[in-house]
C-alpha positions in Angstrom: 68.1 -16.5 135.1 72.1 -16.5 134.1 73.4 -13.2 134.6 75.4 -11.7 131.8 79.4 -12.4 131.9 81.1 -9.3 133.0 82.8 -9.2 129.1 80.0 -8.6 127.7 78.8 -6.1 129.7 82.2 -4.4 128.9 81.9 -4.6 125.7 79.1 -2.9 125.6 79.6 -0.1 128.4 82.9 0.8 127.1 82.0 1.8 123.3 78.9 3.6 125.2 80.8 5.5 127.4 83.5 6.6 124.9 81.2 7.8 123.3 78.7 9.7 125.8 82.4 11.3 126.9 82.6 12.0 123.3 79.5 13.7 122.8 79.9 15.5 126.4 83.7 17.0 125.3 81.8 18.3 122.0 79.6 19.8 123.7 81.7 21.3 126.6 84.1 22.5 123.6 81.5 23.6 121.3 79.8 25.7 124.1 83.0 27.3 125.1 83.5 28.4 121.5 80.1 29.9 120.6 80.7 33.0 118.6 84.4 32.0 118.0 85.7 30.3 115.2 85.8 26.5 115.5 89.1 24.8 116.6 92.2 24.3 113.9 91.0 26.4 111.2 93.4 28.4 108.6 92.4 31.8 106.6 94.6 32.7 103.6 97.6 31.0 105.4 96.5 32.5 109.2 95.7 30.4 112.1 92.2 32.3 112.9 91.1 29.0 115.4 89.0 30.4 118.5 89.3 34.1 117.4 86.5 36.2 118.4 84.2 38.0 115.9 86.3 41.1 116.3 89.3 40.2 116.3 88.4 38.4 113.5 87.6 40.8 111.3 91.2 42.6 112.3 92.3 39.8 110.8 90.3 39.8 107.6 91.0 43.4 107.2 94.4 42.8 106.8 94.3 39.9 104.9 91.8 42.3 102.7 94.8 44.9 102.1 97.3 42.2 101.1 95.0 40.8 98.3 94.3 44.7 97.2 98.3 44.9 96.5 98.2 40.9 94.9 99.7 41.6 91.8 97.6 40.2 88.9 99.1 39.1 85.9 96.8 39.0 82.6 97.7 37.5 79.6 96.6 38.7 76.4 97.8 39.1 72.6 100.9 37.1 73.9 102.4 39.8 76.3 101.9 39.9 80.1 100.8 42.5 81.8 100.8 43.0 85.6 98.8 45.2 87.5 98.0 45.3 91.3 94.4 43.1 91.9 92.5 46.8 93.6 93.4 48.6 90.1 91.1 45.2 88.4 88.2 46.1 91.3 89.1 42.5 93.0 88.3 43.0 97.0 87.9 40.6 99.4 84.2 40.5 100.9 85.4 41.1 104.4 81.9 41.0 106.4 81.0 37.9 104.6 84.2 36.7 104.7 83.9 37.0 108.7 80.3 35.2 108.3 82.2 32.2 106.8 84.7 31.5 109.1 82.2 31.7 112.2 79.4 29.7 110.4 82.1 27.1 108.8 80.4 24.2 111.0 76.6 25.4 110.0 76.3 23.2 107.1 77.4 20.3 108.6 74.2 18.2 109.9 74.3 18.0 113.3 75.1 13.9 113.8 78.7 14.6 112.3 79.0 17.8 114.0 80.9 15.7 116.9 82.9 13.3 114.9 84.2 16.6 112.5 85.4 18.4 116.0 87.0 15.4 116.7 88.8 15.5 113.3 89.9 19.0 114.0 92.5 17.7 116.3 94.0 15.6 113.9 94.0 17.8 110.6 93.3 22.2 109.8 90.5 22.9 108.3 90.6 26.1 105.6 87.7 29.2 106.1 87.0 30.2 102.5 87.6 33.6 100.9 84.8 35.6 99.5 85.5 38.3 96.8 83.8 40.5 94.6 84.7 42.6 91.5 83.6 45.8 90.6 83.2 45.8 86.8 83.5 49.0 85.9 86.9 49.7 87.9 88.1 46.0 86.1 86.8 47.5 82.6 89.4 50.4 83.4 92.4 48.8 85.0 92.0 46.8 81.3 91.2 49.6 79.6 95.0 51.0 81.0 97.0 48.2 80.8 100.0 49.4 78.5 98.9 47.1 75.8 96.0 49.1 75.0 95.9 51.4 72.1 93.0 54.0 71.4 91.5 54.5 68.4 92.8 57.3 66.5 90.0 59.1 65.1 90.1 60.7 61.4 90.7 65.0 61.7 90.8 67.6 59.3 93.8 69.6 58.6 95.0 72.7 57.0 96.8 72.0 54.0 97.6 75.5 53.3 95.2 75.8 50.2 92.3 74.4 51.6 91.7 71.4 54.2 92.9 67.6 54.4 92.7 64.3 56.4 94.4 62.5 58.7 93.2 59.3 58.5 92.0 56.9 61.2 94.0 54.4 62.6 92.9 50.8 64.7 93.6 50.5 68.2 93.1 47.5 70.5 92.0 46.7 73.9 91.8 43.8 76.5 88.4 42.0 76.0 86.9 41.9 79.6 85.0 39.0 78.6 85.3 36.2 81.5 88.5 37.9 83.4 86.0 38.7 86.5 85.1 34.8 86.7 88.5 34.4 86.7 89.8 36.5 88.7 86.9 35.3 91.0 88.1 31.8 90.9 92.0 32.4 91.1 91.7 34.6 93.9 89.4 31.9 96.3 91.9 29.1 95.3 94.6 31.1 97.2 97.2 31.5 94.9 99.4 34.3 94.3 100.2 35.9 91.9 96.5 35.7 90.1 97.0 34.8 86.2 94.2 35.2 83.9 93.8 35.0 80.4 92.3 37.6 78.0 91.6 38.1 74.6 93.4 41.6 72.6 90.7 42.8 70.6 90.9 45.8 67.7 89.2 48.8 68.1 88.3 50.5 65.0 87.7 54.4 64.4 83.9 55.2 65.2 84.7 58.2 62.4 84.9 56.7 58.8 87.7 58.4 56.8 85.2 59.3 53.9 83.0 61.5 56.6 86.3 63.6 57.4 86.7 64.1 53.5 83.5 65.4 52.9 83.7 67.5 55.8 87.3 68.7 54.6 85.9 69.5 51.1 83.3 71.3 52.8 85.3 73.5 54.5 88.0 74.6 51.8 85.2 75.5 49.1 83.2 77.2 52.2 86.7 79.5 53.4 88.2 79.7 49.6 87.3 83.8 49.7 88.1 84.4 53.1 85.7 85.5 55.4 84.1 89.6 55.5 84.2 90.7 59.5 81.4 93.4 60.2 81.9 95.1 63.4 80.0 98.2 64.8 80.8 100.1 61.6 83.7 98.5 61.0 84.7 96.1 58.3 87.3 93.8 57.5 88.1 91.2 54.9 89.9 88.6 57.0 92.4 86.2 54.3 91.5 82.1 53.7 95.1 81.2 55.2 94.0 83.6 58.3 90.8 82.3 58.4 91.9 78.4 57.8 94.6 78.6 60.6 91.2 79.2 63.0 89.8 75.3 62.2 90.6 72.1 62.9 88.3 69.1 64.3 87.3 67.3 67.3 85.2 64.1 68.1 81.6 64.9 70.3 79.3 62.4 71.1 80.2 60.2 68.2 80.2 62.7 65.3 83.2 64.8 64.1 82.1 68.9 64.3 84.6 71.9 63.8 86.4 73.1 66.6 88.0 76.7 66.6 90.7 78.3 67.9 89.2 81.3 69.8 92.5 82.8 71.1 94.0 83.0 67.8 90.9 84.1 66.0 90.1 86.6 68.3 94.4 87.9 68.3 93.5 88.2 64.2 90.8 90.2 64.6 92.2 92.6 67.0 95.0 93.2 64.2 93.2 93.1 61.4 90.0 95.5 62.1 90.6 99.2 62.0 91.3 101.2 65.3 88.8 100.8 68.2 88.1 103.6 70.0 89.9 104.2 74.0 87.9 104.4 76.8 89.5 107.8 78.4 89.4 108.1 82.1 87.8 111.6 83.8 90.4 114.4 84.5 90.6 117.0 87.4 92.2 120.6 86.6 92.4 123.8 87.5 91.4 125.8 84.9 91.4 130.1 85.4 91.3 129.4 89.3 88.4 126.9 88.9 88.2 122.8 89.1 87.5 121.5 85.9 86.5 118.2 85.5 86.5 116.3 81.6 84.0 113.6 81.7 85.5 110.2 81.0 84.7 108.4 77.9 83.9 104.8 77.4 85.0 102.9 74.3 84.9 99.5 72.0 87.1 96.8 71.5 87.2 93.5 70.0 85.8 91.6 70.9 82.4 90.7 72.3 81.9 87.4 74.4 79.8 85.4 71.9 82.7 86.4 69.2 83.8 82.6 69.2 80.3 81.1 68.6 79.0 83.5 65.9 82.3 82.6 64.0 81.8 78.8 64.6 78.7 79.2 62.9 80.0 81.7 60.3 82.1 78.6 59.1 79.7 75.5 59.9 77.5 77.9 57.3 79.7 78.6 54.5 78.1 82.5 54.1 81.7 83.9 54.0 80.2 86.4 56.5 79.8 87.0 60.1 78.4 90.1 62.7 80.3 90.6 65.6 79.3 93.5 68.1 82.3 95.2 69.8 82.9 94.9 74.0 82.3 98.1 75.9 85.6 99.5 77.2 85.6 101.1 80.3 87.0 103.8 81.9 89.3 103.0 85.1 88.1 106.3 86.6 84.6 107.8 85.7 83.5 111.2 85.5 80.6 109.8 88.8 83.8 108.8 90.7 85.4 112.4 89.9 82.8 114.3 91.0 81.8 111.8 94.2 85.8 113.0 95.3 84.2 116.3 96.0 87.2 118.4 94.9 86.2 121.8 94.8 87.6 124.6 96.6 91.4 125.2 98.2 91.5 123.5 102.1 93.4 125.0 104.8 93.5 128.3 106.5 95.2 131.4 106.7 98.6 132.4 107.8 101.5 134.9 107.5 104.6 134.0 106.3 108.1 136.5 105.1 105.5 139.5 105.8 102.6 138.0 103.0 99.1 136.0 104.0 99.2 133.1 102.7 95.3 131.9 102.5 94.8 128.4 102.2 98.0 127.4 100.1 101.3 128.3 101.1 104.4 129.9 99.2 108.2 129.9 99.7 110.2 132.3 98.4 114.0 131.9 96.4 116.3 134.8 94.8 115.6 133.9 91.1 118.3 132.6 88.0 119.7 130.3 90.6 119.9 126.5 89.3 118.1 124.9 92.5 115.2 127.3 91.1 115.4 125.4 87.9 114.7 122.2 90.0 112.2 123.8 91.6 110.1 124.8 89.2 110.7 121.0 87.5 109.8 119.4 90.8 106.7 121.3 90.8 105.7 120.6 87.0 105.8 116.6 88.0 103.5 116.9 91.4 100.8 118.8 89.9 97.4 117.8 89.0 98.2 114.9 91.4 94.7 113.7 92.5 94.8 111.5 96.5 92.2 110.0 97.0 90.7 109.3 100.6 93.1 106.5 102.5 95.6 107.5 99.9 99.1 108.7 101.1 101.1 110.8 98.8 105.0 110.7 98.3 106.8 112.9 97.0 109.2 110.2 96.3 107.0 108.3 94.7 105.4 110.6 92.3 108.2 111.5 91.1 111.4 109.0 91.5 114.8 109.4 91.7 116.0 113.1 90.7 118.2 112.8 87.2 119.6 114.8 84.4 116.8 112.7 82.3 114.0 113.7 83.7 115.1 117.9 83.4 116.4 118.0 86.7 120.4 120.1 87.1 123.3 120.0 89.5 122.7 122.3 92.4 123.8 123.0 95.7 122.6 120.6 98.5 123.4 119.2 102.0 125.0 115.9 102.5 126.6 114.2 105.7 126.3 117.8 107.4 128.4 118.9 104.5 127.8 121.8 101.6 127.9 120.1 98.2 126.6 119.8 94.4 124.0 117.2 93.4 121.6 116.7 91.2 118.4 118.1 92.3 119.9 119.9 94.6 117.1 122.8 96.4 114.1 120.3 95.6 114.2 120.5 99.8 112.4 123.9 99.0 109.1 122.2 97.3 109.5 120.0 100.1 108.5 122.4 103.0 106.3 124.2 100.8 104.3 121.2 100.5 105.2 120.2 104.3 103.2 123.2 105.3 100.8 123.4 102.7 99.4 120.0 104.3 100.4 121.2 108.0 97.5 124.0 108.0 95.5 121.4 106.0 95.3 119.2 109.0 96.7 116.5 107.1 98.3 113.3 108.8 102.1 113.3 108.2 103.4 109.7 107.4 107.0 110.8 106.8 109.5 114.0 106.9 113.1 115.4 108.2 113.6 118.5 108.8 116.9 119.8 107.5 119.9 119.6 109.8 120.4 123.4 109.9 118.1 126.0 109.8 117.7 128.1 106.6 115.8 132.0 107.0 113.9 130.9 103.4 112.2 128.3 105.9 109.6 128.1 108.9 111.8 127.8 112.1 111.0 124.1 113.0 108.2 123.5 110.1 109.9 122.5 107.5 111.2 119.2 105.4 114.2 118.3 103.4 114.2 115.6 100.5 116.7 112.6 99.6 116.1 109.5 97.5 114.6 107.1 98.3 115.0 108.8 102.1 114.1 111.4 103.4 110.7 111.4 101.9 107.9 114.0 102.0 104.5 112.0 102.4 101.2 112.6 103.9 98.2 110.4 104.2 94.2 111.6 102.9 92.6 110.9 106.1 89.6 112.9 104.8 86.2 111.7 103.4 87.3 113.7 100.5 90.3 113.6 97.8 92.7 116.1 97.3 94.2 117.9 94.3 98.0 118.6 94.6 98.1 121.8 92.5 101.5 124.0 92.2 103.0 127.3 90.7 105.6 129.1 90.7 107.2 132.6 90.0 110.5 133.5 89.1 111.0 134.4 93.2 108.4 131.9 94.4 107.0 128.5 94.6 103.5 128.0 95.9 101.2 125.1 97.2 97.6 124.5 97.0 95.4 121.8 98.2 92.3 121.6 96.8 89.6 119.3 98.3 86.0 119.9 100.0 87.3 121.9 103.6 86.4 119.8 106.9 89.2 120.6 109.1 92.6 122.8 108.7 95.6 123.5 111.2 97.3 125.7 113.0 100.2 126.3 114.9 99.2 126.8 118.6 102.7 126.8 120.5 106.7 126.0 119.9 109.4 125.0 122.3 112.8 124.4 122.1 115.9 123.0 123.9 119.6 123.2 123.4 121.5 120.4 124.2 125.4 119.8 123.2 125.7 121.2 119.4 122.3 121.3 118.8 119.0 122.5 118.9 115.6 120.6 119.0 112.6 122.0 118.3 108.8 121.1 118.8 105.7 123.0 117.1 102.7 122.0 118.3 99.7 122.0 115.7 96.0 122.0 117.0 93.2 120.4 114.4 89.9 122.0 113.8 87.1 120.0 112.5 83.9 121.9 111.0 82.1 119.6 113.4 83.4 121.2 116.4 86.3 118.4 117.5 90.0 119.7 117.7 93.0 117.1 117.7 96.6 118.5 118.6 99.6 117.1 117.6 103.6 118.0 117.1 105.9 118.1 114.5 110.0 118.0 115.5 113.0 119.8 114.2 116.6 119.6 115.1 119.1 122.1 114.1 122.9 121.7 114.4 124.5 125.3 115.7 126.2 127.2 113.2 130.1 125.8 112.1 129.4 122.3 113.4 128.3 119.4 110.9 127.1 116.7 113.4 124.9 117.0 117.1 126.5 116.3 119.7 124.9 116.0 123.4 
């Protein structure tokens, strides 16, 4: 038997073998890359060849937020309009996008799997692009594109004797009709910027102008005598114009109703029906040595809540009449709160003071005719009947401002900068420490004071205030369960004090000391705090006097 020439056996082995080396590579290659994207392949532009699933998808994503900013330009009714391609709801599918590029060799059957690897060396190969579009973020991005024009729908007017139209105008949109295939279609070819081509479409009123007529008519024969306002039993004839300059229209849910303008309407009524009556807050007063308190009052206003809806339907009926009820007013401070306050009887204790008892209230004494007495007695006219309620702190200051010739007050001799002078409201530091210890045997909490810088015989050695504007105040905080009614008096020779509450505690003064030191002298007065519960509290108030002739401290 002739054995077969040696090139022939070539011939055969070599093609054989090329090809087993082939198939081996492809497989050696293929292995290497399962999971991966296959070898020389583009996305968008991107070399994505051998990139694992999750760097992939980095990839993707930020191939995803350029197409979101892709301008798009559409072209309808002969203009351009560009908007980006995320305002048109165009996004790029990224997971399936991602499925794509990994499975780009799965449809290929499995023969010519080896001999398409082998033409990846030679030429790139493109993953696709998947998108979607949202249609109802496309119907708005259209639905805004500055082409667009709304219907304008019919309204009635005032004409000032009676009620017109405005007619209805056409509008026009971009028909959405075939932009998503489109945009579909542009956007997985790659190129940028997307152009697609729309139709411009009119959009017509949904409101014929013969429906606002009749309505118009309607309304001037149903207003042309005005309309009769009953309230509580109060009436008033409110004019057409008045009434008229209420109405207009508005479009809901495809019909066109009568719309009305509450704030004005309810402004016009306010004017045009007779007085309501106040609500009047509860008083406390002393009346013949006894609290008095006047029940508060409540009263009516215009209007009530549902005022706007019964005169809607007042002029959707044509009656020329309408019922409104009146809104309760409300006092800011009823006669329950008044009495919960528990003001009923004068707080304090008793003392001696310039030889008289002075029995829980407390009185300073003046020669009389004297103009300081005429501030006196005005200071004390302002404070009283001042009611503090618990937490509270009363000022002085506060209740009654700034001391001027406008408010009754007169040029008088005071202290300033250590120095005898004239001011007005001079000798107002009198009601001062009256009220300084009117509240210091009440056991009140002192929030501010001075004591004058030298010491006068009309005044408690070392209890005792003087007043400026805004400072040196005279204030004291409530810090009882109860409230307090400031109540004054006067004489011609005397100024008096009383605090009037329900009495848990009061003061007294329990020891003084004193130094001397330079020019002056300082001065402590201690004050101990009784509770009716049985607890005591001490505490100090502070003085310093210069001595007499000098007009600073020194030392």
């Amino acid at each position: 038997m002739r054995r077969p020439k040696l090139r022939l056996v070539l011939g055969l082995t070599i093609p054989i073998l090329a090809v087993v080396i082939l198939l081996a590579a492809w497989a050696i290659d293929s292995s290497s890359a399962s999971g991966k994207v296959p070898r020389n392949v583009v996305l968008a532009g991107r070399d994505i060849s051998k990139l694992p699933e999750d760097e992939l998808a980095a990839t993707v994503g930020d191939i995803a937020d350029s197409y979101a900013k892709t301008p798009v330009v559409v072209r309808a009714g002969g203009k351009q309009y560009k908007v980006p391609a995320a305002e048109l709801g165009l996004h790029l599918d990224e997971p399936a996008t991602v499925k794509a590029a990994l499975d780009l060799d799965d449809g290929t059957v499995l023969p010519k799997r080896p001999v398409v690897w082998l033409g990846s060396f030679l030429d790139e190969r493109k993953a696709p692009l998947r998108f979607t579009v949202d249609p109802e973020v496309l119907d708005q991005g259209l639905a805004g594109l500055a082409g667009n024009a709304k219907a304008g729908e019919p309204s009635v007017v005032d004409t000032g004797n009676g009620f017109g139209i405005v007619s209805g105008r056409t509008g026009s949109k971009v028909d959405p009709s075939g932009v998503r295939e489109q945009l579909l279609a542009r956007a997985a070819s790659g190129e940028k910027p997307l152009v697609v081509d729309a139709t411009q479409v009119d959009r017509e009123p949904v409101i014929p102008d013969a429906t606002a007529k009749a309505l118009a008519d309607r309304l001037t024969a149903s207003t042309a005598k005005g309309l009769a306002v009953v309230a509580g039993d109060r009436i008033a004839a409110i004019p057409a114009d008045t009434e008229r300059s209420w109405i207009s229209t508005k479009v809901d849910q495809g019909r066109l109703v009568v719309a009305l303008d509450a704030a004005k309407a309810t402004h016009d009524l306010v004017a045009a029906l007779p007085q309501v009556t106040k609500a009047k807050d509860a008083s406390i007063t002393l009346v013949n040595g006894a609290v008095q308190i006047t029940p508060s009052v409540e009263g009516q206003k215009c209007c009530a809540a549902d005022t706007a809806s019964r005169l809607l339907a007042a002029v959707n009926g044509g009656t020329g009449k309408v019922t409104l009820d009146l809104e309760v007013a409300k006092p800011g401070f009823t006669t329950e709160a008044a009495v919960k306050l528990g003001i009923k009887e004068p707080v304090g204790t008793t003392t001696q003071w310039k030889g008289q008892a002075q029995v829980k209230s407390f009185t300073t004494y003046y020669d009389p005719g004297a103009p300081r007495v005429t501030n006196i007695h005005r200071i004390a006219d302002l404070v009283r009947g001042t009611i503090v309620k618990p937490g509270e702190t009363f000022s002085v200051n506060k209740v009654v401002g700034q001391r001027t010739l406008a408010k009754g007050f007169v040029v008088a001799g005071a202290i300033a900068n250590g120095e005898h002078t004239n001011e007005v409201g001079g000798g107002v530091s009198q009601f001062a420490t009256t009220m300084f210890n009117a509240a210091f045997f009440a056991g009140l909490d002192f929030q501010e004071y001075q004591a004058h810088s030298e010491h006068f015989d009309r005044y408690p050695y070392g209890r005792e205030a003087t007043m400026g504007y805004p400072h040196p105040d005279m204030a004291w905080k409530n810090d009882s369960p109860f409230g307090i009614l400031v109540w004054t008096s006067y004489t011609d020779t005397s100024v008096t004090i009383t605090l009037w509450s329900t009495q848990n505690k009061y003061g007294e003064q329990t020891g003084q000391t004193s130094s001397h030191s330079g020019t002056c002298t300082s001065v402590t007065t201690q004050r101990t705090i009784h509770h009716t519960d049985g607890r005591t509290f001490v505490d100090t108030v502070r003085a310093r006097y210069r001595d007499p002739g000098a007009t600073t401290c020194t030392g």
